[in-house]
MARDREN-624458 format. One record per residue (C-alpha): x, y, z. Coordinates in pm, whole numbers, plus 32768, in hexadecimal, padded with zeros to 4 digits. Layout:
<sites>
XYZ
...
</sites>
This chain:
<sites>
800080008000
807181647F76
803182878052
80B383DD8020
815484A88131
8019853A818B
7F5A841A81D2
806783808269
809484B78373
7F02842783E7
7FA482E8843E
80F9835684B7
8053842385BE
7FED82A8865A
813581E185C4
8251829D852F
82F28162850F
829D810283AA
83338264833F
845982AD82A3
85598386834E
853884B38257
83A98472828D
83DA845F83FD
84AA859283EB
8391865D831D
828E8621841B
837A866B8535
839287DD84BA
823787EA8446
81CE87C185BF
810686D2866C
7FC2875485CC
7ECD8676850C
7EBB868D838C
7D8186AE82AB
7D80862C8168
7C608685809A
7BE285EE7F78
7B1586917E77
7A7885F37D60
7A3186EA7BFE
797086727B02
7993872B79AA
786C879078F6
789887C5776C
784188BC76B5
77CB88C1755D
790489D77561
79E788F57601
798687C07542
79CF88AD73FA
7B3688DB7441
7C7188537464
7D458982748F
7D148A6775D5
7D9F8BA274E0
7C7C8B4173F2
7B678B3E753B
7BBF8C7975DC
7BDA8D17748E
7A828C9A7459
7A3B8D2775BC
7AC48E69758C
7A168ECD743B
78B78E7C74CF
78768FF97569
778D8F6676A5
78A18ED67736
796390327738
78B5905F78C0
79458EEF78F7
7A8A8F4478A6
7A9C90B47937
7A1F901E7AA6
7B138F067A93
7C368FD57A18
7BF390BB7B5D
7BD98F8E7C45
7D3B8F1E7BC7
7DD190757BE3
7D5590857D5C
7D938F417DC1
7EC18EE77D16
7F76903E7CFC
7EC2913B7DE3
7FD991957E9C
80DA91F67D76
7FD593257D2C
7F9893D67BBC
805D92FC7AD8
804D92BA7960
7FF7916979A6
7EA7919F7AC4
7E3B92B779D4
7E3291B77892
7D9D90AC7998
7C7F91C97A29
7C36921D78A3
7BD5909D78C4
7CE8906F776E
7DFA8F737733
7F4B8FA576C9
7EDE8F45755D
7D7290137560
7E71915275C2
7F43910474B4
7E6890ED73B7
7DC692257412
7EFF92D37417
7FAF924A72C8
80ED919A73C8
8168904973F3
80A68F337506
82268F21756B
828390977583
814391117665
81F68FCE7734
833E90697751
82B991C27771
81E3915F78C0
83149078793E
843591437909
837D929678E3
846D92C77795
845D941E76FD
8365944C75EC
8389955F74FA
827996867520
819795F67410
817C94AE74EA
8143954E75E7
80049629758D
7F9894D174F0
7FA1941B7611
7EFF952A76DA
7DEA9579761D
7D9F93C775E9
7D9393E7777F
7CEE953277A6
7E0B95A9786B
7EA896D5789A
800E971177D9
809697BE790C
805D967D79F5
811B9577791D
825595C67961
822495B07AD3
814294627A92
825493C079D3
8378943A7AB8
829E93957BBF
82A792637B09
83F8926F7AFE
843A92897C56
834E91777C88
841590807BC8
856890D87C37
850590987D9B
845D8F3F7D49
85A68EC87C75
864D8DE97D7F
</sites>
């Protein structure tokens, strides 16, 4: 019988004998607290949409060009700016995400690479002028605040490089 180190932690609490040293070890400096494991059980419905395609580019392309999810994508975009990135502030990146748009929607609205809006929100790169007013007007944004939401970026990703 199999058992991961979770579900062996339930049992070493009673034997620890039948763990490993490493195992034994792990628990040890987890505490003497009881696990959970939890189980869940998903079962995926299909969609005549999901059933249709193969690619996930091709779906959320599919997705994106029907205009009553727009509200979908705008409320989902916000949740993962606040959840994910709340505390870095006004970047590039949580202002493309609140405009509920992808990397490749932004893009395409702005005549740029899927790539470049990439490297532009990761390393906040310089853009020429023209870019720039692109960008802003695809995000509703003022061109006075991108600078300082890019810099931001920037800062943002040299402090998470290890």
């Amino acid at each position: 019988m199999t058992m991961n180190l979770a579900t062996k932690s339930q049992f070493a609490l009673q034997d620890r004998t039948q763990l490993s040293t490493t195992e034994q070890s792990t628990i040890a400096q987890a505490g003497s607290s009881a696990f959970t494991v939890t189980a869940i059980e998903v079962k995926l419905v299909s969609s005549s949409l999901a059933t249709a395609h193969t690619d996930f580019d091709d779906f959320m392309t599919e997705l994106e060009a029907d205009s009553s999810n727009s509200d979908s994508f705008i409320k989902a975009g916000n949740w993962i700016a606040e959840t994910f990135y709340g505390e870095d502030g006004l970047t590039l990146k949580t202002a493309r995400l609140r405009r509920g748009l992808s990397q490749k929607q932004l893009a395409e609205m702005t005549g740029l690479t899927q790539p470049y809006i990439s490297t532009i929100e990761k390393n906040g790169a310089d853009v020429l002028l023209s870019t720039a007013n692109k960008i802003c007007i695809a995000l509703d944004i003022p061109l006075e605040n991108l600078t300082s939401m890019m810099e931001r970026q920037r800062n943002i990703n040299i402090k998470d490089k290890p």
